[in-house]
Backbone as a printed PyTorch tensor [residue, N CA C, xyz], in Angstrom:
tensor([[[  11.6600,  -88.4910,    7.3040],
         [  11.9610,  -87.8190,    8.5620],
         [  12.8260,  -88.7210,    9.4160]],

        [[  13.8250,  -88.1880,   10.4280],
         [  14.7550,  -88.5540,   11.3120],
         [  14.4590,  -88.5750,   12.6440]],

        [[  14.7770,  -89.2160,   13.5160],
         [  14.8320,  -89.0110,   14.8210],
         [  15.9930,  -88.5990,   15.0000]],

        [[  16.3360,  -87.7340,   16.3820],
         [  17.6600,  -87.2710,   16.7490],
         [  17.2070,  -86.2430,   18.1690]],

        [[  18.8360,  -86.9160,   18.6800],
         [  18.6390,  -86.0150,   19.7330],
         [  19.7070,  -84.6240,   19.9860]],

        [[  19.2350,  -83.1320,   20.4770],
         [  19.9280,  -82.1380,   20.3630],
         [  21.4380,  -82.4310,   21.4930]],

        [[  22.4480,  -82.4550,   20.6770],
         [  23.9930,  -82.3860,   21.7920],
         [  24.5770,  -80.8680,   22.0410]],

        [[  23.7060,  -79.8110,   21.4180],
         [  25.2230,  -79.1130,   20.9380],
         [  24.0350,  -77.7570,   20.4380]],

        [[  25.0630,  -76.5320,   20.6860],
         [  24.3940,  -75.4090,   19.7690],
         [  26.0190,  -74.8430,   19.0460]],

        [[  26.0660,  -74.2320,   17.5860],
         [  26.5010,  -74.1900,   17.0160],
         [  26.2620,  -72.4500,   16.7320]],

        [[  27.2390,  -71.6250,   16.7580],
         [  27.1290,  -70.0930,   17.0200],
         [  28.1020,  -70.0250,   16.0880]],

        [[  27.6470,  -69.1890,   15.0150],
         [  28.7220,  -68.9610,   13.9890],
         [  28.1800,  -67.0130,   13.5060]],

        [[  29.1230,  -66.3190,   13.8590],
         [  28.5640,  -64.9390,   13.8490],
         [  28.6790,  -64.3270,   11.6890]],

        [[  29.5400,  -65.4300,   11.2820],
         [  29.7360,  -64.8280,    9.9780],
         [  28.8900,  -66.5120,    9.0510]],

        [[  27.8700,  -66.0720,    8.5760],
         [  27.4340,  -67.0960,    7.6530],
         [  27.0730,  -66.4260,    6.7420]],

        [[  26.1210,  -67.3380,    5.5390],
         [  25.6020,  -67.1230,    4.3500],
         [  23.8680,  -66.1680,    4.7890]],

        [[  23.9960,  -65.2640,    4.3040],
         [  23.1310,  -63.9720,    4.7270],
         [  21.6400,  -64.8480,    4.7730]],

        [[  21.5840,  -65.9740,    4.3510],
         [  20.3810,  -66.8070,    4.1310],
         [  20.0440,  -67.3480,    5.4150]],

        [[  20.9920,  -67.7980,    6.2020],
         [  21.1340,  -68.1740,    7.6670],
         [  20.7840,  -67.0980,    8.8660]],

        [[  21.1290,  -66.3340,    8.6370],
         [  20.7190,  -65.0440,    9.4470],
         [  19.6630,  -64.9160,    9.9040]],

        [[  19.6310,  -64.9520,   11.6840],
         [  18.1740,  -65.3650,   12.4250],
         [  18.0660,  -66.3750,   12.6640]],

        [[  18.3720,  -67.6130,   12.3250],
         [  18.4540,  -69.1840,   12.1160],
         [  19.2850,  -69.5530,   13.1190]],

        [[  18.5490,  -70.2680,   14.2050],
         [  18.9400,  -70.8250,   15.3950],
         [  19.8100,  -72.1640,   14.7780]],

        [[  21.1560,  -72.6470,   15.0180],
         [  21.7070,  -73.7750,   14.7840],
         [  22.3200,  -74.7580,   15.6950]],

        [[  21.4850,  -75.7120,   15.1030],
         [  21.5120,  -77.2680,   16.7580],
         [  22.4410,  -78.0900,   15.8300]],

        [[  23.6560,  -78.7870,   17.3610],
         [  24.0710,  -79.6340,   16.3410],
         [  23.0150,  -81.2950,   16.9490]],

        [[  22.9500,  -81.9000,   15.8550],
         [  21.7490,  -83.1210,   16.4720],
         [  22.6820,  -84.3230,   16.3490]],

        [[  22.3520,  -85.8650,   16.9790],
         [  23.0930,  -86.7700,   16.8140],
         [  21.6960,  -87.9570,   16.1730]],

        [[  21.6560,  -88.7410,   15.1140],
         [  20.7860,  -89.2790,   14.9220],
         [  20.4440,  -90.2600,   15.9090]],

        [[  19.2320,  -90.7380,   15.5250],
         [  18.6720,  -91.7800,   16.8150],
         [  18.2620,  -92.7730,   15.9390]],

        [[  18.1440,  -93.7370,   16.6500],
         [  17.4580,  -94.9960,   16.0000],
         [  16.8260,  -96.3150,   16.8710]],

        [[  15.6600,  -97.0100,   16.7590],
         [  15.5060,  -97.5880,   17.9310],
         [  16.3310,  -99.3120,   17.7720]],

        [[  16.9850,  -99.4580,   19.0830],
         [  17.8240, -100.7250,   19.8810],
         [  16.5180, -102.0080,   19.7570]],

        [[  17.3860, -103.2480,   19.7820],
         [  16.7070, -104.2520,   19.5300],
         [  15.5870, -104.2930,   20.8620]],

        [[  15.9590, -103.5020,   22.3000],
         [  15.1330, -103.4630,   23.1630],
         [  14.0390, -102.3020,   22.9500]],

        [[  14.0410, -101.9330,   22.2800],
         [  12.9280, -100.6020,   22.1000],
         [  13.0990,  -99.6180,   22.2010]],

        [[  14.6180,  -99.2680,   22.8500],
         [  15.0060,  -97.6840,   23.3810],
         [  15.5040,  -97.0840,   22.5570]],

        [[  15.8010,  -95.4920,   22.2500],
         [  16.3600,  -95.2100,   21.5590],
         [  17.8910,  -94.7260,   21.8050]],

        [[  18.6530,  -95.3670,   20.6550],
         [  20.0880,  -94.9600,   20.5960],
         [  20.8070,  -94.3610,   19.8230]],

        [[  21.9600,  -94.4980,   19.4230],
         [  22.9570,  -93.5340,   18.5190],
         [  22.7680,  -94.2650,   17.5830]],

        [[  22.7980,  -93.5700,   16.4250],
         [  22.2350,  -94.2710,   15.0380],
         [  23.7850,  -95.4620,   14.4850]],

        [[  23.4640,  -96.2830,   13.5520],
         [  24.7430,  -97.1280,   13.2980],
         [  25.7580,  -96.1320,   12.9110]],

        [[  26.8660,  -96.7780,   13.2470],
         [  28.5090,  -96.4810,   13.2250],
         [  28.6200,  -95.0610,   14.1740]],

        [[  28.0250,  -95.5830,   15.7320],
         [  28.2140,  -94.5940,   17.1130],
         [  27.6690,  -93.2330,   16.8650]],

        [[  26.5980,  -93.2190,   16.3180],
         [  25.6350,  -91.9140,   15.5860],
         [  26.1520,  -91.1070,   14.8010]],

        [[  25.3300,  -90.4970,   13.8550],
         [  25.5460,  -89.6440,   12.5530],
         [  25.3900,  -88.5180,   13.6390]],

        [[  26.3740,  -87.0120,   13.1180],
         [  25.7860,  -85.5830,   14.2300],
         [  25.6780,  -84.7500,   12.4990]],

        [[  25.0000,  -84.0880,   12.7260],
         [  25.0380,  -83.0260,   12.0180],
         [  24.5430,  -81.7630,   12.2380]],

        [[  24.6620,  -80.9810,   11.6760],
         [  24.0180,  -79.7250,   12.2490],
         [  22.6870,  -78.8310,   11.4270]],

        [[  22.1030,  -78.4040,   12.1300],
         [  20.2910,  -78.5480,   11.4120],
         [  19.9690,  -77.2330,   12.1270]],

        [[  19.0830,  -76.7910,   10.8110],
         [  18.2160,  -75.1660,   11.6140],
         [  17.2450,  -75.4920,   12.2910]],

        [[  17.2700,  -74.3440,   13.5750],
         [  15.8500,  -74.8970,   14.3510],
         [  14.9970,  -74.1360,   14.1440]],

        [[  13.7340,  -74.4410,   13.7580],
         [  12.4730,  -73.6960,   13.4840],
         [  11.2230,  -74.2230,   14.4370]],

        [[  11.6990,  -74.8310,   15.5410],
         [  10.5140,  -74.9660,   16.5100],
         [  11.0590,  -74.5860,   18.5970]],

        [[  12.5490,  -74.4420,   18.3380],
         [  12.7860,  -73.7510,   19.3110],
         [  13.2460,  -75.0310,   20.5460]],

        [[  13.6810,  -75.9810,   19.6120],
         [  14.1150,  -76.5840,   20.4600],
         [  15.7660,  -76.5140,   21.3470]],

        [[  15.6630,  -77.4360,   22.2020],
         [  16.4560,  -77.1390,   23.1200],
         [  17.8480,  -78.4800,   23.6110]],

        [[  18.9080,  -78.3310,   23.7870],
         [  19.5510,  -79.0260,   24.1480],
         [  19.2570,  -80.0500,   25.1220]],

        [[  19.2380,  -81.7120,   24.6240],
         [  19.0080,  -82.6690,   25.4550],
         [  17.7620,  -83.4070,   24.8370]],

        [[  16.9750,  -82.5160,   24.3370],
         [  15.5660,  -82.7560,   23.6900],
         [  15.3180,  -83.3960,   22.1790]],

        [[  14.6460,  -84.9070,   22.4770],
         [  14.4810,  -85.1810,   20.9730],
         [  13.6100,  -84.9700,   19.8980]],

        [[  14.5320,  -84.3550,   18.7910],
         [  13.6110,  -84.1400,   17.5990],
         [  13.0130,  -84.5670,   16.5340]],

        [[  12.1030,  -84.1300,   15.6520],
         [  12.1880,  -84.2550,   14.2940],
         [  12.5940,  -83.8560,   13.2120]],

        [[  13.6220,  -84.6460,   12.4360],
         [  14.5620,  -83.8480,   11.4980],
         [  14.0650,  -84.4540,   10.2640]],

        [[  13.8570,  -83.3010,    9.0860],
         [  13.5160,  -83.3570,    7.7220],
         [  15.2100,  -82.9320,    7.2600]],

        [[  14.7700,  -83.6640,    5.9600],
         [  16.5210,  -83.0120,    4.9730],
         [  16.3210,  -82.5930,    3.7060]],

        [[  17.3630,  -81.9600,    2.8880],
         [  17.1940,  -81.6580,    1.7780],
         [  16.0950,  -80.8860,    1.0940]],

        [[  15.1800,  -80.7720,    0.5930],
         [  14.4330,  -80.1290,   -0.4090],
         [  13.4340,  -79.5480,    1.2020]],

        [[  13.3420,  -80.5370,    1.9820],
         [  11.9060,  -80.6390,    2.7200],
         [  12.5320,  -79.5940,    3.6620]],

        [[  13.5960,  -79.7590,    4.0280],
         [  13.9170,  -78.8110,    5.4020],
         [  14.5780,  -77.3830,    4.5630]],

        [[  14.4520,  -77.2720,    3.6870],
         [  14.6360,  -75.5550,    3.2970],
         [  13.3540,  -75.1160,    2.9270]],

        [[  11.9670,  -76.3580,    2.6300],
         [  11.0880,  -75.1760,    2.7180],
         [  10.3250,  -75.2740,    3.4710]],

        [[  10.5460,  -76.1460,    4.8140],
         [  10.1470,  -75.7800,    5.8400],
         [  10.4220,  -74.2740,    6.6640]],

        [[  11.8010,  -73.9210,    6.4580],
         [  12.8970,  -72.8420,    6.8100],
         [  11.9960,  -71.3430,    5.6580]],

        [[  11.5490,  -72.2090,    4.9770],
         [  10.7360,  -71.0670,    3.7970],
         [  11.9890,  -70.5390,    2.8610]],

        [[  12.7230,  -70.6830,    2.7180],
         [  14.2580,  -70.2280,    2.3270],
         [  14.4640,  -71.6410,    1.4470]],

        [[  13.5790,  -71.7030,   -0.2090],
         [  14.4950,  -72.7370,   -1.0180],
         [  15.5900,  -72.5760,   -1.5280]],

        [[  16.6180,  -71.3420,   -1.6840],
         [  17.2380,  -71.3050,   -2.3270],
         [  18.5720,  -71.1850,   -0.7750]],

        [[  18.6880,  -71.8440,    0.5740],
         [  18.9560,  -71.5460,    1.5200],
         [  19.7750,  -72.5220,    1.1420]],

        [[  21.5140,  -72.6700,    2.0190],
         [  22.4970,  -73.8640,    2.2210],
         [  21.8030,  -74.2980,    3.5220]],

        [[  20.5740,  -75.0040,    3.8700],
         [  19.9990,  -75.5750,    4.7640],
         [  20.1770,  -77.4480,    4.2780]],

        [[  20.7340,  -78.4720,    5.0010],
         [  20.5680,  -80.0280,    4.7140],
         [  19.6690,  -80.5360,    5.5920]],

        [[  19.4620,  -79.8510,    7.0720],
         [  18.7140,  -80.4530,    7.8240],
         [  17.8090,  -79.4530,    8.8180]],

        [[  16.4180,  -79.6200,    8.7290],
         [  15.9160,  -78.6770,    9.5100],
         [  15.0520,  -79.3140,   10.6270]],

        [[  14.7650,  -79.0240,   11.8840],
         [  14.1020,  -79.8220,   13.1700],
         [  12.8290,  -79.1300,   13.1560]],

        [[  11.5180,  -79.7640,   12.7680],
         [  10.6490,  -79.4340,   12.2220],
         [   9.3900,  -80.1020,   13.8610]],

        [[   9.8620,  -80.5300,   14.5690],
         [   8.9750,  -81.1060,   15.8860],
         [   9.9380,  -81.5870,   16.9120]],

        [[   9.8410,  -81.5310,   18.5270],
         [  10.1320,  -82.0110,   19.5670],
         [   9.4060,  -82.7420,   20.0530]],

        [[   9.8640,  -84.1510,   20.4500],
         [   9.1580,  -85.2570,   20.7470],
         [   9.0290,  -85.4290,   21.6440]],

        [[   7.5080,  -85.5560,   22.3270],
         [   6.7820,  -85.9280,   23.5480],
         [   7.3410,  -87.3920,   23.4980]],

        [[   6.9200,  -88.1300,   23.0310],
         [   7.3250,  -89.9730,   23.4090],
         [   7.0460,  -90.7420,   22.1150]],

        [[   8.2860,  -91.8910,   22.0770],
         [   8.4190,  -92.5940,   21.3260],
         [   8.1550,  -94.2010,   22.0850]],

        [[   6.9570,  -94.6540,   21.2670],
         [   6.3030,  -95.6060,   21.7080],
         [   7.0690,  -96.7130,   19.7140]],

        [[   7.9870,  -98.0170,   20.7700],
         [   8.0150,  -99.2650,   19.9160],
         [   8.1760, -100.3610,   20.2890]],

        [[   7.6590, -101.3380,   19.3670],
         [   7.3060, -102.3930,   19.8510],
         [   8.4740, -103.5510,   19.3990]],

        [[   9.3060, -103.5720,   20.7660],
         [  10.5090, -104.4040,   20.0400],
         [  10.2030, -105.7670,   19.9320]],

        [[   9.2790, -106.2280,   19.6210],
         [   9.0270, -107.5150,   18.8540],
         [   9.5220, -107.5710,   16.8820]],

        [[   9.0220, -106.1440,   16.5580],
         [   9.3890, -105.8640,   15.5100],
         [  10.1430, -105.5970,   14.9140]],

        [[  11.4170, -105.3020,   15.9760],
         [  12.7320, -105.0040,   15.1520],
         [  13.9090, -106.1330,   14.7910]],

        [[  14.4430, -106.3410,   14.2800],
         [  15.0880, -107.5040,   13.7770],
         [  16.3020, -106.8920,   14.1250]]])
């Protein structure tokens, strides 16, 4: 699983009939800073774009599954799904002693 935060909604009226109904966020990965906070993942954050299945919202950070895990979260294995946001995060608690 990923951290990431929502930048973006992504409205595409002609997709793969598998998508249909499927809310689409674009997300920017996160990762936590040698101070504990969280930032844009290495090389000025990864974005990609991910189905939402918990209704999240622009600004708000998530939890992102990929590949096998986020199409059957989506319930749709045979779906062109890479990334699906499977939780919105109340708080990220770290202890930057631990990060190198």
């Amino acid at each position: 699983m990923k951290l990431g935060k929502v930048i973006g909604q992504v409205v595409s009226t002609r997709k793969d009939e598998r998508l249909v109904g499927h809310k689409l966020l674009l997300v920017q990965f996160l990762e936590p800073g040698k101070d504990g906070r969280l930032m844009s993942a290495r090389g000025n954050g990864r974005v990609e774009i991910s189905v939402d299945l918990v209704g999240a919202g622009v600004g708000e950070i998530v939890l992102l599954c990929s590949g096998s895990s986020a199409r059957n979260a989506a319930g749709v294995t045979d779906a062109p799904i890479d990334f699906a946001i499977v939780g919105i995060v109340d708080t990220v608690d770290v202890c930057s002693d631990e990060i190198m």
